[in-house]
N, CA, C and O of each residue as an XYZ file, in Angstrom:
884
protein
N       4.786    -10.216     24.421
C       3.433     -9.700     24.556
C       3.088     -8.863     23.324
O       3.754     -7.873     23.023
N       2.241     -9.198     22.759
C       1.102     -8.326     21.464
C       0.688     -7.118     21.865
O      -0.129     -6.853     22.746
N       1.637     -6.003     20.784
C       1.103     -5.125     20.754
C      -0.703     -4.794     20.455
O      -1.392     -5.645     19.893
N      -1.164     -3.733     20.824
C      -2.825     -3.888     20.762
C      -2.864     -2.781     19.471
O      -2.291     -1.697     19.584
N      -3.416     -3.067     18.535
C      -3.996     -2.171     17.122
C      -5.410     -2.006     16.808
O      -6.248     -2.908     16.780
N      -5.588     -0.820     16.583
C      -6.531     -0.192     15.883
C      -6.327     -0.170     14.484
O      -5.238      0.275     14.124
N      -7.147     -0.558     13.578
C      -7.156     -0.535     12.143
C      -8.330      0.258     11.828
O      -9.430      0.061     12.343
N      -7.962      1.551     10.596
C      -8.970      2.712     10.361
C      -9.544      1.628      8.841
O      -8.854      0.725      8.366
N     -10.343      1.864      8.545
C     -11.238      1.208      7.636
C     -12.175     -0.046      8.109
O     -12.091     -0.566      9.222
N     -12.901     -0.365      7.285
C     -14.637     -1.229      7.263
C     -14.559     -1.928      5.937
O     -15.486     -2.730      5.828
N     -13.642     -1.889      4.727
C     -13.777     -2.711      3.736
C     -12.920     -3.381      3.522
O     -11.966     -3.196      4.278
N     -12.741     -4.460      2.474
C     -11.759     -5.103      1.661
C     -10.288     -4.751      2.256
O      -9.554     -5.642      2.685
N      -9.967     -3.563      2.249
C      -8.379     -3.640      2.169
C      -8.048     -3.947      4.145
O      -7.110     -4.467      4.749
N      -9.467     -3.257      4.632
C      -9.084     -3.157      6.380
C      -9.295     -4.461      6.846
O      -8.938     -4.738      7.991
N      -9.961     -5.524      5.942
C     -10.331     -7.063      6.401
C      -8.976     -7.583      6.084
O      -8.381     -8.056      7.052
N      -8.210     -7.604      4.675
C      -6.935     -8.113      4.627
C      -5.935     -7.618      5.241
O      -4.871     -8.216      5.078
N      -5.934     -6.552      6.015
C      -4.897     -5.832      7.296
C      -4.974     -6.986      8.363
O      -4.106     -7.767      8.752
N      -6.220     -6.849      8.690
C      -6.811     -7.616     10.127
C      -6.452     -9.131      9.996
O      -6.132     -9.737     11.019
N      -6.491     -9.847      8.664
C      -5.913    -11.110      8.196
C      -4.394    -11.148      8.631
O      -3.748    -11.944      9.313
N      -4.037     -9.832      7.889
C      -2.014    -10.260      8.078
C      -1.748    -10.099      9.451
O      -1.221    -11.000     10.102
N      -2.143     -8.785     10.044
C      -1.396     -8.574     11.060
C      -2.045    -10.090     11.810
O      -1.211    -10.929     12.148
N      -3.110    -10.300     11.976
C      -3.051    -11.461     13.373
C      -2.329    -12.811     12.978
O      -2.236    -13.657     13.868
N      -1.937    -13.025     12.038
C      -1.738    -14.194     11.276
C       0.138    -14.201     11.293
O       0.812    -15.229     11.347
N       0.943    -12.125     11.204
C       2.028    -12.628     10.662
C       2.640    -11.089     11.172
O       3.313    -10.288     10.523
N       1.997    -10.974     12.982
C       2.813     -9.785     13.283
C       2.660     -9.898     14.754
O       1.897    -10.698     15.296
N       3.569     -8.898     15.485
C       3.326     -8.819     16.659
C       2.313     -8.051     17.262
O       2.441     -7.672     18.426
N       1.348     -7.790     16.607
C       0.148     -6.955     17.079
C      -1.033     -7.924     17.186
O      -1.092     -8.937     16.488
N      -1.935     -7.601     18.041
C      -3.313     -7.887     18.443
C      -3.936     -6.868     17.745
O      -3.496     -5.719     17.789
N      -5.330     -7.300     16.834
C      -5.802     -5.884     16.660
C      -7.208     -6.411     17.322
O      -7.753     -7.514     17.339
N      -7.561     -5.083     17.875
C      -8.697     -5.051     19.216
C      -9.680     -4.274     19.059
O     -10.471     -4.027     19.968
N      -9.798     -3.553     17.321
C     -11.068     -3.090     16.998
C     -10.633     -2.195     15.508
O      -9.579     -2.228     14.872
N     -12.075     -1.302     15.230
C     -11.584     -1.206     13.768
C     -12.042      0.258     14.022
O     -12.552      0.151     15.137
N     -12.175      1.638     13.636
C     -12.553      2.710     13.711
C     -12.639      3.420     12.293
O     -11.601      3.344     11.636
N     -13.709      4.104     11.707
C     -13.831      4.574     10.587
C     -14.670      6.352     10.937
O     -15.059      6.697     12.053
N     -14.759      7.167      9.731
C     -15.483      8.365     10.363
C     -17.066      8.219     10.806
O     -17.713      7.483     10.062
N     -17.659      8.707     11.713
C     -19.015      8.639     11.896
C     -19.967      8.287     10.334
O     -20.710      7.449      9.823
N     -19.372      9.468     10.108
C     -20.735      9.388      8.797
C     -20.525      8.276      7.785
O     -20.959      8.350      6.635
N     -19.906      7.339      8.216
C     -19.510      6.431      7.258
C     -19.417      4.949      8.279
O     -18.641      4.029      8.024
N     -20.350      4.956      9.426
C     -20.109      3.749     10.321
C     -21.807      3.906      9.948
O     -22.561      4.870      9.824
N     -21.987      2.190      9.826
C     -23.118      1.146      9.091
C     -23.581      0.266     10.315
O     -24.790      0.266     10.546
N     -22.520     -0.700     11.355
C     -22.592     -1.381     12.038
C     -21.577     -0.989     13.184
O     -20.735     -0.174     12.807
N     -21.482     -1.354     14.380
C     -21.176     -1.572     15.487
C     -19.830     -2.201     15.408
O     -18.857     -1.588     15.846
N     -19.692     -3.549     14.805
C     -18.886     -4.397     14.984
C     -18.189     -4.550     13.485
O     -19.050     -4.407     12.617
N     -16.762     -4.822     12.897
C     -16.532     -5.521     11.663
C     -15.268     -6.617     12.141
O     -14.409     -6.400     12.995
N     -15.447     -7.861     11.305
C     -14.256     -8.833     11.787
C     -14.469     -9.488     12.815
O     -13.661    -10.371     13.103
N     -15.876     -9.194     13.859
C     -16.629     -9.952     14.836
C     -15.631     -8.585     16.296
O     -15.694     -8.695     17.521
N     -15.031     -7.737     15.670
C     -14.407     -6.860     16.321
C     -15.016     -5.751     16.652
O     -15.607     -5.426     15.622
N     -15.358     -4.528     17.918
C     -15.600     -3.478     17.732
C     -15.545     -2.246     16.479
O     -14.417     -2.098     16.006
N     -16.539     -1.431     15.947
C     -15.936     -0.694     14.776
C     -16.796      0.692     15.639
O     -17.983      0.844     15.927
N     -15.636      1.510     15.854
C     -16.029      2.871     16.389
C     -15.963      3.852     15.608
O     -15.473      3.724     14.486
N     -16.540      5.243     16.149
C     -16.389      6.399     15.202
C     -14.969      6.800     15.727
O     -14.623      6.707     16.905
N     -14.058      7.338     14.517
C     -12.937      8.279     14.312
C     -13.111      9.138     15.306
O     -12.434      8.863     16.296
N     -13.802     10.112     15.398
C     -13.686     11.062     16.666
C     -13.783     10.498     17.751
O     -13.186     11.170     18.592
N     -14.173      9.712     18.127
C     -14.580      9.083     19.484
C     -13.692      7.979     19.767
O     -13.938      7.246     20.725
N     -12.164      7.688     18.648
C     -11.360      6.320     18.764
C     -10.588      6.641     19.959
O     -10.498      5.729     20.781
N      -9.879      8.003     20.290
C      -9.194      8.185     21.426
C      -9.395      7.874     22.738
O      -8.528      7.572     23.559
N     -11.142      8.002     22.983
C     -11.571      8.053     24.149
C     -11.643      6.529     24.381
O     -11.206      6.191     25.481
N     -12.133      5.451     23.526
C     -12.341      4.267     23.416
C     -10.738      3.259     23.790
O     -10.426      2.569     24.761
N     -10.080      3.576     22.615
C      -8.713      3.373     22.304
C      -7.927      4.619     22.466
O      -7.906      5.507     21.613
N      -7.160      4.664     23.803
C      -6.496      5.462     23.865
C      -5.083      5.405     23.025
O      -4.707      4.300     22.634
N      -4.266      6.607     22.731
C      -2.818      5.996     22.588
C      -1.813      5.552     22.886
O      -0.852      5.032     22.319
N      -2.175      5.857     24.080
C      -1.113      5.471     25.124
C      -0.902      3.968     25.426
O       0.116      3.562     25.986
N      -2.071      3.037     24.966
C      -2.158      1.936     24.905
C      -2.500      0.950     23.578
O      -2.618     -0.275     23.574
N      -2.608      1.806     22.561
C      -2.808      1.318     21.051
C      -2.122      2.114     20.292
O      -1.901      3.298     20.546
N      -1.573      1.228     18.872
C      -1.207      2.077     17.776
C      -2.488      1.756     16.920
O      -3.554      1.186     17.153
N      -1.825      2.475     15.641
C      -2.900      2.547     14.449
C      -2.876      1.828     12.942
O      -1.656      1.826     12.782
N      -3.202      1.458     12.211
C      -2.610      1.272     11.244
C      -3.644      1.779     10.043
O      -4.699      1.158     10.178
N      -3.689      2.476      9.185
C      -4.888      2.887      7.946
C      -4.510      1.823      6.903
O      -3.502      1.301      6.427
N      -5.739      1.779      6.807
C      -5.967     -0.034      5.746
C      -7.027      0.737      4.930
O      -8.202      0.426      5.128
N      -6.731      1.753      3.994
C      -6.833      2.472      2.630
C      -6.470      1.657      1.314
O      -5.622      0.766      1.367
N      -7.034      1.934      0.296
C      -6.469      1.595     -0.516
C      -5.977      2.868     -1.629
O      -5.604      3.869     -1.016
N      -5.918      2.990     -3.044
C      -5.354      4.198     -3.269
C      -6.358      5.205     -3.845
O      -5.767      6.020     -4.553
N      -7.372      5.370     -3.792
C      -9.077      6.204     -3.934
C      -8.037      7.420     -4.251
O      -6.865      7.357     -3.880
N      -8.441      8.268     -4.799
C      -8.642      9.573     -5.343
C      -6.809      9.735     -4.691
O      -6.160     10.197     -3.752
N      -6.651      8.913     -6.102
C      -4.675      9.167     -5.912
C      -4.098      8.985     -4.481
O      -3.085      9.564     -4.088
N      -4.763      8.216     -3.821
C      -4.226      7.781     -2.276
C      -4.042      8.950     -1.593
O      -3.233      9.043     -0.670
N      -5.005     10.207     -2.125
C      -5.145     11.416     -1.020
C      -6.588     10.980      0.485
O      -7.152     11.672      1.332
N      -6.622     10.031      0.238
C      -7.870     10.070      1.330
C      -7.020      8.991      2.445
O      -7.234      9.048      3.656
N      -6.107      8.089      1.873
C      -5.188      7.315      2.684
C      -4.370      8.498      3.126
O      -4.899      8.819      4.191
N      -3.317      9.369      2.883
C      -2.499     10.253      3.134
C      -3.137     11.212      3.994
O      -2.525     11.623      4.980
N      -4.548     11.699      3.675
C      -5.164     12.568      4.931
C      -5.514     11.630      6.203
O      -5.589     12.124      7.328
N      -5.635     10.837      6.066
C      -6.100      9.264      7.547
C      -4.851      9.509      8.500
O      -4.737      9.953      9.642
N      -3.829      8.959      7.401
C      -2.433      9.137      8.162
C      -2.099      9.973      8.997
O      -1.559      9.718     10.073
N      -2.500     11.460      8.422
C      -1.952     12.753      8.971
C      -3.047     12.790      9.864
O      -2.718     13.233     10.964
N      -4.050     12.525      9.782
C      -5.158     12.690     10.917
C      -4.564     12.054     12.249
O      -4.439     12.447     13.409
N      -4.299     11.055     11.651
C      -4.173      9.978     13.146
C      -2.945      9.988     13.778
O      -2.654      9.078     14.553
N      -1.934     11.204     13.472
C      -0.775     11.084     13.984
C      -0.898     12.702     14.411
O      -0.346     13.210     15.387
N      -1.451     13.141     13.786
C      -2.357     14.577     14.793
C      -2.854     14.265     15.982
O      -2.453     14.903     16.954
N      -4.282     12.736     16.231
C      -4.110     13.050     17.485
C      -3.160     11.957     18.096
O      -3.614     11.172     18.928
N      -1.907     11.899     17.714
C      -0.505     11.264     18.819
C      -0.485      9.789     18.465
O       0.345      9.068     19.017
N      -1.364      9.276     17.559
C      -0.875      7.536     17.445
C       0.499      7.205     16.779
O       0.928      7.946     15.895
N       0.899      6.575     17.013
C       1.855      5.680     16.296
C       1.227      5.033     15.416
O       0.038      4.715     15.435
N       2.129      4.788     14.500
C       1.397      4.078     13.290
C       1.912      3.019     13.133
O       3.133      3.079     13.277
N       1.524      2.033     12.893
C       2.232      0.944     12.760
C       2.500      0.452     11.842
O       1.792      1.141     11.108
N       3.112     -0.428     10.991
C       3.486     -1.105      9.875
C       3.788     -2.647      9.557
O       4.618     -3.241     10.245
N       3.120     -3.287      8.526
C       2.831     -4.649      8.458
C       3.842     -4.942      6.856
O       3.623     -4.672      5.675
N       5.292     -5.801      7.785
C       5.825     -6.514      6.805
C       5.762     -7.921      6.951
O       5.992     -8.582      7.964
N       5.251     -8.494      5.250
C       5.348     -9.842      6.189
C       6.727    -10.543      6.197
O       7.766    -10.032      5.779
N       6.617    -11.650      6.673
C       7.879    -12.854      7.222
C       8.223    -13.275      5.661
O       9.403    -13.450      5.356
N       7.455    -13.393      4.938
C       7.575    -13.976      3.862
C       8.077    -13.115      2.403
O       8.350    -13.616      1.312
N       8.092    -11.635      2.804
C       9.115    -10.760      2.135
C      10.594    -10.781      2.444
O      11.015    -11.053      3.568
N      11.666    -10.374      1.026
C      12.575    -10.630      1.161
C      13.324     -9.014      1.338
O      13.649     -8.412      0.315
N      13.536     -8.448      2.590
C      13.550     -7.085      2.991
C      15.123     -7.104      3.367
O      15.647     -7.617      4.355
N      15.629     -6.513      2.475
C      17.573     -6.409      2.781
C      18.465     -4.947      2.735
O      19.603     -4.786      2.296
N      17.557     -3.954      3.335
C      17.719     -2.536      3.344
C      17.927     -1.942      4.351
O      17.902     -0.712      4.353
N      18.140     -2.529      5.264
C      18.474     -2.714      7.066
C      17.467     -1.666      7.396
O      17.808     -0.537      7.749
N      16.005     -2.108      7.258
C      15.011     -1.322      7.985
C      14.417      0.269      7.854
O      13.924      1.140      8.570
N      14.781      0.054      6.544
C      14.264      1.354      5.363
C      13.293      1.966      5.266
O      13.114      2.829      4.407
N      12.268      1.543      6.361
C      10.591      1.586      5.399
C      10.248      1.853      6.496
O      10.688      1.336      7.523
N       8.935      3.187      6.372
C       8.420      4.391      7.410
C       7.652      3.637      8.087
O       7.717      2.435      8.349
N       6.742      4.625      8.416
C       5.535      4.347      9.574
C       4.405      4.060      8.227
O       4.539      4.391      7.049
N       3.139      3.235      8.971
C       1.703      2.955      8.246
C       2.182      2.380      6.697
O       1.745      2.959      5.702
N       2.913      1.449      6.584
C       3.588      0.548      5.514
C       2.804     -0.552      5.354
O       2.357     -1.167      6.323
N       2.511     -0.981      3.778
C       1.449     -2.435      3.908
C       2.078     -2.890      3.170
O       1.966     -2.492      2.011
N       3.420     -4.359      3.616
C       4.361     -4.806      2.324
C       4.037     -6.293      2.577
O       4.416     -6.916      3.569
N       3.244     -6.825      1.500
C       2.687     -8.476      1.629
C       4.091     -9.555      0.804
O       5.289     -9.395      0.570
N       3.354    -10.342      0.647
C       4.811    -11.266      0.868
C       4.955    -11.613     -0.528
O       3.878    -11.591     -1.125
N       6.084    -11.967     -1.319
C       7.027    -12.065     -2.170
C       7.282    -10.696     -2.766
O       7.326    -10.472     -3.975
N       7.438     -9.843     -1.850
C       7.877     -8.719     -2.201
C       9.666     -8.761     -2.351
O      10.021     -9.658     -1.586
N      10.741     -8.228     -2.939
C      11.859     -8.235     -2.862
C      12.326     -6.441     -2.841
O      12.341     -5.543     -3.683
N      12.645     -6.551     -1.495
C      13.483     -4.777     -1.283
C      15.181     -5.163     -1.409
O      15.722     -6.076     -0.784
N      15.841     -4.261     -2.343
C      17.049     -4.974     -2.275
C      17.796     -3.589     -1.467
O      17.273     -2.529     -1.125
N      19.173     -4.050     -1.324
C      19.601     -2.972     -0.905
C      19.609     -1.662     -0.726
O      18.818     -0.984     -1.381
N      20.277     -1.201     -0.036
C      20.413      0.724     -0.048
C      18.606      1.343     -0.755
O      18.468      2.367     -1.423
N      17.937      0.785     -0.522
C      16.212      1.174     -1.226
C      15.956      1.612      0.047
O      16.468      1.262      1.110
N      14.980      2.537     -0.220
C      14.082      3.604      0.711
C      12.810      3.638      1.067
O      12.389      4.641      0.491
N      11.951      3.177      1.647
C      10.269      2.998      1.299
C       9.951      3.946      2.420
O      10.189      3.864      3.625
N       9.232      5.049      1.562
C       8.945      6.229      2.815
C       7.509      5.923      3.019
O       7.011      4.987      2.392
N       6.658      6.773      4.006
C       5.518      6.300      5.311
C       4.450      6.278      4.134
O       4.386      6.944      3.100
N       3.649      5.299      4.640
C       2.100      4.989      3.676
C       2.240      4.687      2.858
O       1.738      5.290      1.909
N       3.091      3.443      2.644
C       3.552      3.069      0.962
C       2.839      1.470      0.853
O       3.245      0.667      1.692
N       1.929      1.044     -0.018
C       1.326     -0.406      0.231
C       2.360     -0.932     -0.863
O       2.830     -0.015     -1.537
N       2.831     -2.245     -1.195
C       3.750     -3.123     -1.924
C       2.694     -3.989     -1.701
O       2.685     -4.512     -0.587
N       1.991     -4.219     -2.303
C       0.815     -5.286     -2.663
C       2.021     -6.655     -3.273
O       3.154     -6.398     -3.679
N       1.509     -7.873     -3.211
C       2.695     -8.893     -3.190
C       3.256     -8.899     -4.813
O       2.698     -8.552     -5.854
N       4.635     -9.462     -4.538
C       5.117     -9.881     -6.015
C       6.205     -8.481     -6.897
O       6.394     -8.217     -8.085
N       6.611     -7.984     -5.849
C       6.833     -6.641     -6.359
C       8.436     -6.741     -6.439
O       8.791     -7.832     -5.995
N       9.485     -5.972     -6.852
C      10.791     -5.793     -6.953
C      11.297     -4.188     -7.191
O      11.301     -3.274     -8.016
N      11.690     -4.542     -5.915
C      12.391     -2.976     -5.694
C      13.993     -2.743     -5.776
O      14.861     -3.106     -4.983
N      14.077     -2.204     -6.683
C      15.345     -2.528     -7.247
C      16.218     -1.619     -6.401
O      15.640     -0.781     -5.708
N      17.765     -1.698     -6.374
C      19.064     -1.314     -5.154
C      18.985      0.609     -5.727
O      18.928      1.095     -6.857
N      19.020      1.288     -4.282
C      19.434      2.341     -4.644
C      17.907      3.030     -4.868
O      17.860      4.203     -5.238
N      17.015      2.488     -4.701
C      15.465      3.083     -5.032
C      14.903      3.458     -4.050
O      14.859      2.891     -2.958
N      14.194      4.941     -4.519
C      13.319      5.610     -2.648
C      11.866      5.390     -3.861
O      11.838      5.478     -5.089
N      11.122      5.178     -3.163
C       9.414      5.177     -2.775
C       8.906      5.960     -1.694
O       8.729      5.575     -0.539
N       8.613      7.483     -2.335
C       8.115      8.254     -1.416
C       6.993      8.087     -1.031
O       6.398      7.052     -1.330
N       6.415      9.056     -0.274
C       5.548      8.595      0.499
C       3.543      8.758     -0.183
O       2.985      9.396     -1.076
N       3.082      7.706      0.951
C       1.498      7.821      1.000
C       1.722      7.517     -1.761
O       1.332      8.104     -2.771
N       2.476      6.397     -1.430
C       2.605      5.786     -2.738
C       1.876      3.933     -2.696
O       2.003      3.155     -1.751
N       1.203      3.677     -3.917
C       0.370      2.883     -4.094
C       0.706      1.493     -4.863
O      -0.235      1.102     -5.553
N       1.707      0.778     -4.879
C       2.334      0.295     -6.146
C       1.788     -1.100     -6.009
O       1.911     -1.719     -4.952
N       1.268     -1.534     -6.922
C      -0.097     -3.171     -7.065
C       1.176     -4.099     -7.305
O       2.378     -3.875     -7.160
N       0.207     -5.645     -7.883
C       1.868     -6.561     -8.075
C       2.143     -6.673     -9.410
O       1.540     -6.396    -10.447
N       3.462     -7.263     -9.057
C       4.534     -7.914     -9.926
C       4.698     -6.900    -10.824
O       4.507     -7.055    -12.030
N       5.274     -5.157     -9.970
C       5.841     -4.266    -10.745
C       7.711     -3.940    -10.538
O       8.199     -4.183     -9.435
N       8.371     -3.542    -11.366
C       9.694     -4.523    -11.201
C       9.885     -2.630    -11.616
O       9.273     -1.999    -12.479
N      10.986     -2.108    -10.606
C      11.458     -0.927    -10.386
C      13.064     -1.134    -10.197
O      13.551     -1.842     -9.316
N      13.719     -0.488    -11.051
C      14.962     -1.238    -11.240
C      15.862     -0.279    -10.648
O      15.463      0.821    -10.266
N      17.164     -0.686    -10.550
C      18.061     -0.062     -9.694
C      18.203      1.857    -10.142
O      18.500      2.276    -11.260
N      17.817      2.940     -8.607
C      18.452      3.752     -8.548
C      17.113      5.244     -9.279
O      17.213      6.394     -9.707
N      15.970      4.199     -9.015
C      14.494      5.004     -9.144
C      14.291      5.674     -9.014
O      14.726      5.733    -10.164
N      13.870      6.912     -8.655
C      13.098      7.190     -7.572
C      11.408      7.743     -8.060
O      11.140      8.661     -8.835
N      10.470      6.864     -7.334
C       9.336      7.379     -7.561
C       8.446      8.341     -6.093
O       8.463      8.097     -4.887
N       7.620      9.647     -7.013
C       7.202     10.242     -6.125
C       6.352      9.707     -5.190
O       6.295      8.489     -5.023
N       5.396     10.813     -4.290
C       4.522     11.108     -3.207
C       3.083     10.793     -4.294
O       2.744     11.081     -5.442
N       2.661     10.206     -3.397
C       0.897     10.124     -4.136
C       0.937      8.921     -5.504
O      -0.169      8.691     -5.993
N       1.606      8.503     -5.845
C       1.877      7.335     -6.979
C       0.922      6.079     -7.120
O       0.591      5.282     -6.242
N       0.623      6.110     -8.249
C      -0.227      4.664     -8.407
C       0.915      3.981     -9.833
O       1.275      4.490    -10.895
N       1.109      3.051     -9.389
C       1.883      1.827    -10.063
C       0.888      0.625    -10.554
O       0.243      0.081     -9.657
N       0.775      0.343    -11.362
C      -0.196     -0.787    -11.959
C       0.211     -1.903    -11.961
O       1.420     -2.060    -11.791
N      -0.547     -2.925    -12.130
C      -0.248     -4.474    -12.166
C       1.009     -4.928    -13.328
O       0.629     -5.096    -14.486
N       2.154     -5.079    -13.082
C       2.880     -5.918    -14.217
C       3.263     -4.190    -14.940
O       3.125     -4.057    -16.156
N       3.708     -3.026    -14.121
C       4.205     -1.749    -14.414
C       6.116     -2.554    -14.477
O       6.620     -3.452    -13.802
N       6.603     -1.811    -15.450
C       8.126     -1.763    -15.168
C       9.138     -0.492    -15.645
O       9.298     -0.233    -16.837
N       9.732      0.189    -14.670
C      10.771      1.393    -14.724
C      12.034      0.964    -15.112
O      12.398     -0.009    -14.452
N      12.754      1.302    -15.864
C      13.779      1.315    -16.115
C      14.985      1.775    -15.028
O      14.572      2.262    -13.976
N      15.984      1.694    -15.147
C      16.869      2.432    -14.404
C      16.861      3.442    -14.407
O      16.505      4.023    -15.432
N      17.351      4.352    -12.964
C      17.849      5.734    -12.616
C      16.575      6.456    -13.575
O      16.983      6.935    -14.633
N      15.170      6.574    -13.330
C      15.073      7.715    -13.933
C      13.313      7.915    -12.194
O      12.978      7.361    -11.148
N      12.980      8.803    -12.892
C      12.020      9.525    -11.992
C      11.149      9.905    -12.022
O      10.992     10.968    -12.622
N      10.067      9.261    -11.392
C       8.894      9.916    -11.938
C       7.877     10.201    -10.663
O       7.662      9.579     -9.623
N       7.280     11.594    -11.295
C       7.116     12.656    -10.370
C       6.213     12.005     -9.495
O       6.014     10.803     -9.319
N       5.582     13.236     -8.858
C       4.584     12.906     -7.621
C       2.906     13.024     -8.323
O       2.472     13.743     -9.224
N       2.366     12.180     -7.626
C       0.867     11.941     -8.835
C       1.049     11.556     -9.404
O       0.264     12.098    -10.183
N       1.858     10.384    -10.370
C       1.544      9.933    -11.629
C       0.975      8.524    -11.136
O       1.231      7.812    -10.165
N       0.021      8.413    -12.305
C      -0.259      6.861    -12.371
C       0.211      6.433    -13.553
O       0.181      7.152    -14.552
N       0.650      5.322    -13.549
C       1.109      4.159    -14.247
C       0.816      3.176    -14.464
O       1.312      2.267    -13.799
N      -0.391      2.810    -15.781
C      -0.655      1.665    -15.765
C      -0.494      0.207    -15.951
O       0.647     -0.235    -16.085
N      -1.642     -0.690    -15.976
C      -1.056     -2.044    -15.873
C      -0.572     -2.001    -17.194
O      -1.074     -1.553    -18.224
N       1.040     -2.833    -16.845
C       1.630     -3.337    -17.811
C       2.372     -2.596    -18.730
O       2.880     -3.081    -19.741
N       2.483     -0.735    -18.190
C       3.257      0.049    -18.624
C       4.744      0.078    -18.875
O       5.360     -0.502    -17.981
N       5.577      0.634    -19.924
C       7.283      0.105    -19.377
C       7.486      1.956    -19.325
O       6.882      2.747    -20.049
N       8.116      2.169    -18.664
C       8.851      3.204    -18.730
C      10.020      3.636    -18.886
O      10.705      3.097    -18.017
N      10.804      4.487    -19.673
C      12.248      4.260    -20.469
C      12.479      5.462    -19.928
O      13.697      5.626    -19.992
N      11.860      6.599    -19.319
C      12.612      7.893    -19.302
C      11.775      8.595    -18.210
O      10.704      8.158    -17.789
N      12.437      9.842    -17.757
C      11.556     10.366    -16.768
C      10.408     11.099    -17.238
O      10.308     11.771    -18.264
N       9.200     10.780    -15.962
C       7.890     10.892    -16.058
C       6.957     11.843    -15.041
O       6.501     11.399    -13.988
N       6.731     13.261    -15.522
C       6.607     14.584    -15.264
C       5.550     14.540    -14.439
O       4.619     13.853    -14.861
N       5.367     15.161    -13.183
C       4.413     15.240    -11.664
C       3.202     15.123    -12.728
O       3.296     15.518    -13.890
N       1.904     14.449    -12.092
C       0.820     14.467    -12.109
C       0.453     13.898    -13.920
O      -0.431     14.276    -14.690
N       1.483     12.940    -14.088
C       0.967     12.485    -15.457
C       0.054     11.161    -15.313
O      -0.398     10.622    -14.303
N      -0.066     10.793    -16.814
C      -0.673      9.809    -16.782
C      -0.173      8.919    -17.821
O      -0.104      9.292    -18.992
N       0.269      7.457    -17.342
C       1.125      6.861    -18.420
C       0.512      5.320    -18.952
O       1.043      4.338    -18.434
N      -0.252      5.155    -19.661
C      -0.960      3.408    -20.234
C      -0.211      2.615    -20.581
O       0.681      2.819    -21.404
N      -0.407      1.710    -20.093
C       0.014      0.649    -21.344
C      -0.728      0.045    -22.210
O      -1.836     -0.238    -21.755
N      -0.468     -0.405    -23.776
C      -1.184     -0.335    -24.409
C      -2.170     -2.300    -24.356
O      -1.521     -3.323    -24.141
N      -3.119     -2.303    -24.509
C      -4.418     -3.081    -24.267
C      -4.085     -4.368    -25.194
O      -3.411     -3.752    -26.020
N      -4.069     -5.302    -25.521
C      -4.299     -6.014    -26.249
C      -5.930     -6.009    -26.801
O      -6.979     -5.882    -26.170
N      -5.690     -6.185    -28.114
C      -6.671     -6.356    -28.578
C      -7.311     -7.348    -29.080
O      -6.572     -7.979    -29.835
N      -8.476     -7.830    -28.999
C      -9.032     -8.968    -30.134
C      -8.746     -9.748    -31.498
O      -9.191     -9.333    -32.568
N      -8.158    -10.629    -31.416
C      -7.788    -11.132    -32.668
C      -9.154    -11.298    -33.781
O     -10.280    -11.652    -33.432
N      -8.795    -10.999    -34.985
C     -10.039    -11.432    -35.772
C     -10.455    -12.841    -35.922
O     -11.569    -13.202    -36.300
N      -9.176    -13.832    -35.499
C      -9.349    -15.288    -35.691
C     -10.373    -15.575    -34.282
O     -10.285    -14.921    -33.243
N     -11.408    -16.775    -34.533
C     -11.821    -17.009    -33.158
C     -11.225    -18.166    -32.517
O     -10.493    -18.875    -33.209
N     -11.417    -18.457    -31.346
C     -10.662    -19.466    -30.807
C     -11.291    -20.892    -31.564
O     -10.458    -21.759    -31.829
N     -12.685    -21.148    -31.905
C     -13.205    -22.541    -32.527
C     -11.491    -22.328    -33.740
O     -10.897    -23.398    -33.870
N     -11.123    -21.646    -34.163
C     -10.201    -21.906    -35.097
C      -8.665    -22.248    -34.812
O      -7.690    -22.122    -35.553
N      -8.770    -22.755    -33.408
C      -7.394    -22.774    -32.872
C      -7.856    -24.322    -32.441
O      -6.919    -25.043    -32.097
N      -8.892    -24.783    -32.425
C      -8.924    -25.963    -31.673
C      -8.345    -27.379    -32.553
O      -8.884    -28.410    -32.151
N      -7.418    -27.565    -33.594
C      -6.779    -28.258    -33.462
C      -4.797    -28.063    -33.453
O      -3.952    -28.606    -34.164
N      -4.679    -27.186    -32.465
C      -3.407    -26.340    -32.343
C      -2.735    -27.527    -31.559
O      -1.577    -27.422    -31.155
């Protein structure tokens, strides 16, 4: 029997929640809840969409969990306050791994987790609560991912990591071994990192730029 879920959000990331879980979990989700001042319509997903204050009375807990389908807005502090909200008033949170990740950490990974598929967790790794693994990712042996952390795909975190609380990881990011980087940093697409990387930084990778040749000058390559 299907568990029954509540999913907090109305956009993009709470429509691809509502996709995985019915598609590739044991949950039913049976409506969507966001804050008042930020509810537009009645319904999203052809599903109920209620106000936040009023989800308890609707959806109790005693008979639903929760899941926040955030994405990482203002350093994934507005996902991390959802969380703490909704386990203030008593939900369980739930967490969406899919079937199609390769998860070998004997069950490592917290509450309100969003890990899509060709993800690879290898051993002895840690994934603490509110951590999204957007697909394509590699979590290398011996690595914690603290919590209410944001990491996009095909970023390759190599054995014995550890990255902080609040983290944004960029598309095609890669860490080196054993080193650490603090809580708040973002890391952008396509960054490498060789050494440890100090709370609340900010780390680029560098852009490609425009060649002066144009492509009409490549066309008999």
């Amino acid at each position: 029997m299907k568990k029954s879920l509540v999913i907090f959000g109305s956009g993009d990331i709470a429509e691809l929640a509502h996709y995985y879980f019915t598609r590739d979990s044991n949950y039913e989700v049976v409506a969507f809840t966001v804050d008042a001042n930020h509810m537009k319509e009645t319904y999203f997903c052809g599903l109920p969409l209620v106000a936040f204050e009023e989800v308890s009375d609707a959806f109790p807990m005693e008979n639903n969990e929760l899941f926040v389908a955030l994405s990482y807005s203002k350093l994934n502090a507005l996902r991390k306050e959802k969380f703490l909200a909704s386990k203030a008033r008593g939900y369980e949170l739930a967490s969406y791994i899919s079937s199609r990740a390769s998860v070998l950490n004997n069950g490592q990974i917290g509450k309100n987790c969003f890990i899509l598929e060709d993800n690879t967790i290898q051993p002895f790794t840690r994934i603490g609560n509110n951590v999204t693994l957007w697909s394509g990712n590699h979590i290398g042996h011996h690595s914690t991912i603290c919590d209410h952390t944001f990491i996009a795909s095909h970023v390759v975190v190599s054995g014995g990591v550890n990255v902080g609380e609040q983290c944004f990881l960029g598309v095609n990011v890669t860490l080196r071994d054993h080193i650490r980087v603090g809580d708040r940093c973002v890391v952008g697409a396509g960054a490498l990192l060789l050494s440890d990387a100090e709370p609340d930084g900010v780390y680029l990778g560098a852009a490609t730029n425009r060649s002066n040749v144009p492509s009409s000058r490549l066309r008999g390559i």
